[in-house]
N, C-alpha and C positions, 0 to 999 in steps of 0.2 A: 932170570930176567923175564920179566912180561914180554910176550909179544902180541900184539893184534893180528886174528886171523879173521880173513875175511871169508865172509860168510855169503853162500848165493842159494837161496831157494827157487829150486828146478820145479814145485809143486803151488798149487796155491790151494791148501785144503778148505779155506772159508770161500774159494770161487768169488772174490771178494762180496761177498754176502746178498749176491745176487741170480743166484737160482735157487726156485722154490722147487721143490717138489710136486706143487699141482697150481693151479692157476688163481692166485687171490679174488680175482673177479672174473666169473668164469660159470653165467648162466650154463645148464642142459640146453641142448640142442634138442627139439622133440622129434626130429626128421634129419636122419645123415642117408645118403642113395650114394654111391658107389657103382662105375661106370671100367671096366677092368676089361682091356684088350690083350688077350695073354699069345693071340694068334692072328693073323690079318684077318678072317671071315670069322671070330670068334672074338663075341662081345657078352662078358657076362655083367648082371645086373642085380646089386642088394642093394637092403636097406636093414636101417633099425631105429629106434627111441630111446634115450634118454630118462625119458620121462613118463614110461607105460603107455603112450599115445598108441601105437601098433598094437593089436592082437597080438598074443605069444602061441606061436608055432607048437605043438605038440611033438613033435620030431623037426630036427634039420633047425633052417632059418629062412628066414625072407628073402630069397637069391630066387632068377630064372636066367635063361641065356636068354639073349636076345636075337628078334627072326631077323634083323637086318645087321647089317656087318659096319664095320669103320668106316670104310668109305663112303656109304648111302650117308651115313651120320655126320659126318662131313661136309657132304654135300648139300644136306637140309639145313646145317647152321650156316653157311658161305651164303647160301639162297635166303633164308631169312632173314640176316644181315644188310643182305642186298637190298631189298625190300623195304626197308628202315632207313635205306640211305636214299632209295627212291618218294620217299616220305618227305625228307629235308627237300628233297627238290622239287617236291610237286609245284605245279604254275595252272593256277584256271588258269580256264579260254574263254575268250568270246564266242559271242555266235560263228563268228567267220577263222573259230579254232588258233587265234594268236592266244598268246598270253596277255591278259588283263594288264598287270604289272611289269615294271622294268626288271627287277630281280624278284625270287621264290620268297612267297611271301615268310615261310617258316623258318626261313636264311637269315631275313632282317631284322626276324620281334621272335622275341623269348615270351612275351603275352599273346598267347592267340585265342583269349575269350573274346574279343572282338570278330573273330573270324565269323561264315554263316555257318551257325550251330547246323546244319544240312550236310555242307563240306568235311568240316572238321568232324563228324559224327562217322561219314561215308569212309572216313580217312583210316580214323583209331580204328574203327571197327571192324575194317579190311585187315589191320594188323594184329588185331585178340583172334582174328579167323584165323590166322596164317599160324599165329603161334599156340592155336588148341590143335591145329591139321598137327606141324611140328612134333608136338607132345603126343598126339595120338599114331604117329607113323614110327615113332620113337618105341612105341610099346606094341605096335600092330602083329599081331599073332595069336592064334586060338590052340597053340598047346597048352597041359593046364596047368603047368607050371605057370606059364607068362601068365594067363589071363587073370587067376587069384592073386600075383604078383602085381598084375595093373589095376585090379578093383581095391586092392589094398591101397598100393599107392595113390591113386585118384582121390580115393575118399578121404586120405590127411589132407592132402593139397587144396582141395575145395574149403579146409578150414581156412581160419585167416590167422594173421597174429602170432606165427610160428616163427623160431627160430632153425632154417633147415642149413645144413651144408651139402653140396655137391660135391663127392668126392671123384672126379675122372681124370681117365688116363686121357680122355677125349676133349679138346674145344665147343663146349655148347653155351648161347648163350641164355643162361636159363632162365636172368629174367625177364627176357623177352616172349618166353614160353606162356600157355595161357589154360587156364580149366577153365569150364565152366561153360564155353560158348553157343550151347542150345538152349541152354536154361533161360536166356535173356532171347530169344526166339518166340517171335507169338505169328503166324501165318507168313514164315519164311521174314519177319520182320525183326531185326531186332528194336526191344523195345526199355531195356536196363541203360547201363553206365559200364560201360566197355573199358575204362579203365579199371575196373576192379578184379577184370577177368587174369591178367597180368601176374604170373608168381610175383615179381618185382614190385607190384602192388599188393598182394595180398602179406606177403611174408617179408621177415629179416632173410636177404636170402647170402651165401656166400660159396664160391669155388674153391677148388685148390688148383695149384697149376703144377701137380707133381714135385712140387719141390717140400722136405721134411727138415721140419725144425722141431727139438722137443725140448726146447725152456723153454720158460712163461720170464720175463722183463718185468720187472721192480724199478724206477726212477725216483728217487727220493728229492730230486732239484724244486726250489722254490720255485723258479720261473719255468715253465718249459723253452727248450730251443727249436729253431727251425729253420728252413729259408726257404727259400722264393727265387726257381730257378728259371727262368723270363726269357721270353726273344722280347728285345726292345721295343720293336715296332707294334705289338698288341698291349703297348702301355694306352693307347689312345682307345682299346674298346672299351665301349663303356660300360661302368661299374669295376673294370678290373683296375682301378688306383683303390678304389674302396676294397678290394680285395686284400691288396697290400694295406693301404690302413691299417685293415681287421690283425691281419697277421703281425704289424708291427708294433699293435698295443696288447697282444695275446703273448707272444712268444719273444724271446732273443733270437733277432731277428738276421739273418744273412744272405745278401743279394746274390748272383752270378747271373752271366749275362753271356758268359761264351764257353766253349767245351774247356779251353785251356785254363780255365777257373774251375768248374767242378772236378776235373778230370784230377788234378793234384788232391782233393779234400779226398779224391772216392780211395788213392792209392793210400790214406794216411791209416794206420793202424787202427785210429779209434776215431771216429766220425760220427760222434755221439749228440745224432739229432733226436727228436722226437717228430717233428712232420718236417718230409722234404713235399713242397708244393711246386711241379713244374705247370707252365703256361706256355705255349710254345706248338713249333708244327711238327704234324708228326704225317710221316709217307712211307709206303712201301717203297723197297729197293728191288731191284732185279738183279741177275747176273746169272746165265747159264741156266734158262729155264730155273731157276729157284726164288722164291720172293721173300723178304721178311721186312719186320718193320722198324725203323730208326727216326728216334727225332733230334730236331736242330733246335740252339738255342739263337742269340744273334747273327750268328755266324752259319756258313755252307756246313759244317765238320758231323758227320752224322755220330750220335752215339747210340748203338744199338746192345743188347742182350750181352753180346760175347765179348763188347766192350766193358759193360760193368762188372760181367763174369771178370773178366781177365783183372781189371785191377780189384778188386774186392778176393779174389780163391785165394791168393797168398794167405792170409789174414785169417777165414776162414777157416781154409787147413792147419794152421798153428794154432789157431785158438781149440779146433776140434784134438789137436795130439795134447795139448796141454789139460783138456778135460775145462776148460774155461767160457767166456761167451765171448763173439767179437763186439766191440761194440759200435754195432751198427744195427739201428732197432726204430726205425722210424716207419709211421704210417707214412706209403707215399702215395700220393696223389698226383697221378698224371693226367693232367687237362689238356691230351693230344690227342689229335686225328689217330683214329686206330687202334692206340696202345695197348686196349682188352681186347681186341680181337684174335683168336685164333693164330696161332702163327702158321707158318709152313711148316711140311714134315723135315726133318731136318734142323728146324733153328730153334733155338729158343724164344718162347716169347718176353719180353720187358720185365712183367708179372712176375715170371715164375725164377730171373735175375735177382731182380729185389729179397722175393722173398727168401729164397735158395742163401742169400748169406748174410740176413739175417732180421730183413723189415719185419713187422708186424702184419703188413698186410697193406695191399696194392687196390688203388680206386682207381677206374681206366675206362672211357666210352670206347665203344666197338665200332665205331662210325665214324665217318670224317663228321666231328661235330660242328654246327654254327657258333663263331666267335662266340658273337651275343647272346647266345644259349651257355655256353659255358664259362662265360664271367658269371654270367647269373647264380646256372648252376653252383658254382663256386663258395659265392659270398652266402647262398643261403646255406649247403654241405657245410660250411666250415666254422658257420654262425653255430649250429648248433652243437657241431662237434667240439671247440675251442671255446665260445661263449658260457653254453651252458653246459659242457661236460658229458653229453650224450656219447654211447658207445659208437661206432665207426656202424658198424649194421642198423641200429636203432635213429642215428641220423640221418643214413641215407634213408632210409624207412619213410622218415617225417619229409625228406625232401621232395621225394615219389610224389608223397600223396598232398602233397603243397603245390606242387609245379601241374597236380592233375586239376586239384581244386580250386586252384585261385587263379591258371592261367592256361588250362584245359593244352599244355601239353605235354605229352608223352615222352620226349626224349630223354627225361632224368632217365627213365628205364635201361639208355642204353649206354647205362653207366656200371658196370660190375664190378664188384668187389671181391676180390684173390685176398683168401684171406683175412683175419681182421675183424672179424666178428663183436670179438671185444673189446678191441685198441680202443682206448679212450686217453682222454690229457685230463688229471684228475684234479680238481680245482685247487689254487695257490696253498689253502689254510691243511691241505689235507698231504697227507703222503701218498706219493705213487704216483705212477702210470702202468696202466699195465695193460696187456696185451695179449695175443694167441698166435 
């Protein structure tokens, strides 16, 4: 007598036919720098190329310690930061030192080629000084390890047009950082284009935020997916309905509007988006001298890091024992107060959630940003990322130096990118999306 036996495969040897062994689209980087805290007073520092861009070392490699420790380095990103957020608030005075305007002019308009080219010149150009001091305090030492260590590095970075990654164990942000800033000096004047001084301007730039992933994501879907994760109330800034527009004729599109909506999709096994887009506030929490950061969607409910940690590690951890991928692999895009910034020692930040199980890579302002700066932001980033197919670093690239040129201001910059380099949505007719 026949019997049916049932049959259960405990393996999945074709990993259902999505890991590649190296990255289908998947430019050289011609600059990776590596930032390694292995001791509290002990910061060392490499690099290397790609692409023969470095000189090749005759012995050893491109590594020096560095003469300042974790916490100075710390201390200089929190301090630069700060700086950048005192920038959003500046308020001319009058003669008699009130403020001209009823609210910070740079709060209300995402155009500020109107502003007096005097202002806005005195403004950016305080902040290319801040962030070459930054970069040069970061490297400041005359052992000679460090120093051929820093003439090397200086002289890629003054290139332009690079694809570099930041590899640290540390919070920097680095494209706020800046070369270059005596060169544009003519009798203690400067007399250049201070946005160009900027890494953030010059190059594709990208972090990591400690968390490793090693696939590379194949998507072979006709349409890509996505959603649009919203506090209600910033449906009324303007251009963010054009935001949603874009998204709803780009992707398969899905709203959420309160945590008890995302929170169920984030706990589901396969959550197989291609861009999660949030708009919403985002704030520091406190408790017990400790600070990290959580945003809200509609609702009071914060979700922060160890919230997405916690429902996503299941998932995760099964998919890593099975030798599988989880599938959750989207660029995400948080358009919150803060979200790239540095976390506290102790927490995790957003970024390094996402990416740890299993994003492509996380786009996040370091500042409490302007509404209307970041609708903007927004619909231009995602114009070219989803419209025309550009890579995640190569769009924001364009967005930089769009937001520098056509409306002279600098906050695209304090937008960083975790990861992501190559995430791209690869247009309808083609196969793929693929990612780092």
């Amino acid at each position: 007598m026949d019997h049916e036996i049932d049959l259960v495969a405990d393996q999945d040897p074709s990993r259902g036919y999505r890991l590649l062994p190296a990255a289908p689209v998947c430019a050289p980087r011609e600059l990776t720098v590596t930032l390694r805290n292995p001791a509290r007073d002990i910061v060392m520092i490499s690099m290397w190329s790609e692409t023969g861009l470095l000189p090749q070392p005759r012995a050893s490699s491109h590594s020096a310690r560095l003469s300042i420790g974790a916490d100075r380095i710390a201390s200089l990103s929190a301090r630069l930061i700060s700086l950048w957020q005192k920038f959003v608030q500046f308020e001319p005075v009058s003669g008699t030192n009130r403020p001209r305007e009823q609210e910070p002019p740079y709060i209300r308009y995402a155009d500020l080629s109107g502003r007096p080219r005097s202002e806005l010149l005195a403004q950016v150009s305080e902040l290319a000084r801040e962030g070459a001091y930054m970069l040069g305090e970061l490297l400041v030492g005359e052992e000679g390890e460090l120093a051929r260590f820093r003439g090397h590095l200086l002289s890629v970075l003054e290139h332009e047009d690079l694809r570099i990654r930041f590899d640290s164990d540390l919070g920097v942000p680095w494209p706020m950082l800046a070369v270059g800033y005596e060169s544009l000096l003519d009798g203690g004047r400067l007399t250049g284009d201070p946005f160009r001084l900027f890494l953030g301007h010059r190059h594709q730039v990208e972090a990591t935020s400690g968390a490793y992933s090693d696939y590379w994501w194949v998507s072979d879907r006709v349409r890509a997916v996505g959603s649009a994760n919203l506090d209600s109330d910033l449906k009324s800034v303007p251009l963010a309905t054009d935001v949603l527009q874009l998204l709803g004729s780009q992707v398969q599109l899905t709203e959420r509007h309160f945590r008890d909506e995302l929170l169920p999709d984030l706990s589901r096994p396969v959550l197989d988006e291609d861009l999660m887009y949030f708009f919403c506030h985002g704030s520091y929490e406190e408790q017990g001298g400790r600070t990290w950061h959580a945003l809200r969607l509609s609702d009071e409910l914060p979700i922060d890091a160890e919230l997405v940690d916690g429902y996503r590690k299941p998932h995760s951890e099964a998919t890593s024992r099975r030798g599988t991928v989880s599938l959750f692999h989207p660029l995400v895009v948080l358009n919150t107060c803060f979200a790239g910034a540095p976390a506290t020692t102790g927490f995790t930040d957003l970024s390094a959630a996402f990416v740890k199980h299993g994003a492509l890579g996380v786009l996040a302002p370091q500042i409490a940003m302007p509404r209307v700066f970041g609708a903007e932001f927004a619909l231009r980033f995602l114009t070219r990322y989803l419209d025309d197919g550009l890579t995640a670093g190569l769009a924001l690239l364009e967005t930089v130096r769009w937001f520098a040129a056509t409306y002279r201001n600098p906050l695209a910059l304090a937008y960083g990118l975790v990861c992501g380099l190559d995430s791209r949505i690869a247009p309808a007719q083609q196969e793929g999306t693929t990612g780092s």
